[in-house]
C-alpha positions in Angstrom: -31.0 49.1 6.9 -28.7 51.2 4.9 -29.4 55.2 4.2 -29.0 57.6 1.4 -28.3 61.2 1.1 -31.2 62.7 -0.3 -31.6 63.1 -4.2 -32.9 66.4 -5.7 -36.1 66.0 -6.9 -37.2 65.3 -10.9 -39.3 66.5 -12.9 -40.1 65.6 -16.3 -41.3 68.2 -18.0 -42.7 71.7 -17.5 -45.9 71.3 -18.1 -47.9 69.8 -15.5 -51.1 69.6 -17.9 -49.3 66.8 -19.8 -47.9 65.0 -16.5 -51.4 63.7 -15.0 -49.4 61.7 -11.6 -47.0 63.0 -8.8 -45.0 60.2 -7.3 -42.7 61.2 -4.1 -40.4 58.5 -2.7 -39.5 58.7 0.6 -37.2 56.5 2.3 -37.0 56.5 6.2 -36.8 59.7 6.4 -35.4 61.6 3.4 -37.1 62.0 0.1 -35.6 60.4 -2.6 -37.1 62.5 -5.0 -40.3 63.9 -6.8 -41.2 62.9 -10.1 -44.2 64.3 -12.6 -45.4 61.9 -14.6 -47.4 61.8 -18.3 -48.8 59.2 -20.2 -47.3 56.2 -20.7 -45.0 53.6 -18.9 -42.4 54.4 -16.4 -39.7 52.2 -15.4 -39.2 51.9 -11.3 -36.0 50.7 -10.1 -32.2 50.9 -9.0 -31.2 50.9 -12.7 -30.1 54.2 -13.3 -32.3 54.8 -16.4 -35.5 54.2 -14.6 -38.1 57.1 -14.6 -38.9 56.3 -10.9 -34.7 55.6 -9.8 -34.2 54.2 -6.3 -30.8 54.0 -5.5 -31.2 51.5 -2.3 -29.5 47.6 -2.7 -32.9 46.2 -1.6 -34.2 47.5 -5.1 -34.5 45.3 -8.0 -32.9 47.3 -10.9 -36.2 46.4 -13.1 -38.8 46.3 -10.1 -42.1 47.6 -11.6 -43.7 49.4 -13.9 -45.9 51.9 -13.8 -48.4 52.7 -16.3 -50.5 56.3 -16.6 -53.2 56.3 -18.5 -55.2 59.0 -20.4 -57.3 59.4 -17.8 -55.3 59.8 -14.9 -55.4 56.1 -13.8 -53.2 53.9 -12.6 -51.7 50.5 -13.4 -48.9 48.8 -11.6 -47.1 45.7 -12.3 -43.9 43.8 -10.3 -41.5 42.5 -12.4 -40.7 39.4 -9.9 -38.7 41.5 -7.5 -37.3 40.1 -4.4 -38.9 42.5 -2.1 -41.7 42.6 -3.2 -44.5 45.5 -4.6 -47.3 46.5 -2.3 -49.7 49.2 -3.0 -52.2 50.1 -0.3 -50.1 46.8 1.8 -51.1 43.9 -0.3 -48.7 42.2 -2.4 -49.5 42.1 -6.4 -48.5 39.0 -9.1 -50.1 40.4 -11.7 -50.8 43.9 -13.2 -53.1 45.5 -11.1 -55.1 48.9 -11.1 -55.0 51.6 -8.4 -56.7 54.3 -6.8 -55.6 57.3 -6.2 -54.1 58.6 -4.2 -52.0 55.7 -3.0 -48.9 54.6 -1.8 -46.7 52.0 -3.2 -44.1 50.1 -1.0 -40.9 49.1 -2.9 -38.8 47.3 -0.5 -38.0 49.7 2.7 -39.6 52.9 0.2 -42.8 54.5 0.0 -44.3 56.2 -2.9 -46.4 58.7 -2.2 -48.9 58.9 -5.4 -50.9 61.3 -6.6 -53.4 63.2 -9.3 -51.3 65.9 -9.9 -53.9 68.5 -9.3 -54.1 67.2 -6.0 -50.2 66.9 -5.2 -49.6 70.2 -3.2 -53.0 69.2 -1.0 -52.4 65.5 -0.8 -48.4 65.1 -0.6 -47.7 65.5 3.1 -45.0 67.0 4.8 -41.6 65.3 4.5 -40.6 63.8 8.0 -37.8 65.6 9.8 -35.5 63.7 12.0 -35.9 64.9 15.5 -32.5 66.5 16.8 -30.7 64.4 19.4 
């Protein structure tokens, strides 16, 4: 398994009223980063442009999607990745919705999602390595 450094963390936007989801990827033990999310759909993937960017190999560049509704709900759709997209374990084909909070495995990465209302309760701690 390879590693990366850690990425800061993203936010997009100021305004948490508008951003409705709080997605953390973690990967082994570092946080990739943190991103607030609003309405609308957000691109998950190696490809550098992607809201949600993972910058592992085992990554598709256009893995999912995920998709915020109005409400604060969830949609989440695999875009025939190799890895593979499991919220809550299972495997999805097909768009699928999700409660929150979840989390999401993308290949060898969690993502930690949220309400963001709920992120500062919900989100726990980031592991730290024990020292040898």
């Amino acid at each position: 398994m390879s590693s990366v450094g850690p990425v800061p963390d993203v936010r997009s936007g100021d305004d948490d009223s508008r951003n409705l989801v709080v997605v953390r990827a973690v990967h082994e033990t570092n946080v990739l980063g943190t991103w607030s999310l609003p309405v609308g759909d957000h691109a998950i993937g190696r490809e550098e442009r992607a809201t949600i960017y993972l910058p592992l190999p085992q990554v598709s560049r256009h893995h999912a999607t995920l998709t915020v509704a109005s409400a604060g709900r969830i949609a989440l759709v695999d875009h025939q990745s190799s890895s593979g997209t499991r919220p809550a374990g299972e495997v999805i084909e097909a768009a699928e919705d999700l409660e929150l909070p979840t989390t999401i495995q993308i290949a060898d990465v969690n993502l930690e999602v949220v309400r963001s209302h709920e992120s500062d309760a919900t989100l726990p701690a980031p592991l730290t390595p024990t020292p040898r």
